[in-house]
PAZA-806608 format. One line per field, with one value per residue (C-alpha): residue number from 1; residue in one letter; z, y, x. Coordinates in steps of 0.001 Angstrom, whole numbers, plus 500000, padded with zeros to 6 digits. Layout:
num: NUM  ...
residu: A  ...
z: Z  ...
y: Y  ...
x: X  ...
END
This chain:
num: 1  2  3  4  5  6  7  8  9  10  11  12  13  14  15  16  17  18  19  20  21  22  23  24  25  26  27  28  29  30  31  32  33  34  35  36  37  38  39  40  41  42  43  44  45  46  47  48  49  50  51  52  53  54  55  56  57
residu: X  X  X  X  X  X  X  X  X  X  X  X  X  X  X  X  X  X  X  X  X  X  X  X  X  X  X  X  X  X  X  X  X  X  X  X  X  X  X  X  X  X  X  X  X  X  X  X  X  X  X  X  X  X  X  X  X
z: 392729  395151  394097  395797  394858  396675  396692  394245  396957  399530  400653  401342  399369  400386  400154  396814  395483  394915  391400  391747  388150  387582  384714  382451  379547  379210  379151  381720  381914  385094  387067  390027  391647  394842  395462  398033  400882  400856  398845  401090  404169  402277  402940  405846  405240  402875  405521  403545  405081  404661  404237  401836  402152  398786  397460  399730  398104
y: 235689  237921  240858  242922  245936  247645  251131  252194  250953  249366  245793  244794  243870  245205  243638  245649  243575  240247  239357  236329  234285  232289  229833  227451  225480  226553  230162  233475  234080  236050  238256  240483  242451  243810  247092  249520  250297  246446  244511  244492  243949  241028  239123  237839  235665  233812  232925  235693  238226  241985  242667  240213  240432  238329  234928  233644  234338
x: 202052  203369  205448  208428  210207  212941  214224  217561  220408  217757  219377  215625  212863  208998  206275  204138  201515  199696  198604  196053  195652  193154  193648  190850  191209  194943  193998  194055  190540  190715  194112  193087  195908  196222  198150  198790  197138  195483  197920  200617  198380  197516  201215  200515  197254  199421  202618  204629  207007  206542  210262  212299  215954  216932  217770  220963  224000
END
């Protein structure tokens, strides 16, 4: 799952984190999250943008 946040006022949405969940037998039985400095670097080995400007209105 990747994760943005954005800035109070901030049109644009920055890249934050990446929460990777692994699931068995119906269950969570592992989540590893990436945040800052690496997390964000991470965007870009999965095709996503840094910057995300929103859903089209």
């Amino acid at each position: 799952m990747a994760i943005y946040a954005r800035r109070h006022q901030e049109p644009e949405w920055r890249a934050q984190s990446l929460h990777i969940i692994e699931p068995a037998d119906g269950a969570i039985v592992s989540l590893t999250v990436y945040v800052a400095p690496l997390g964000p670097g991470l965007f870009a080995a999965f095709g996503l943008p840094p910057v995300w400007s929103g859903p089209e209105a």
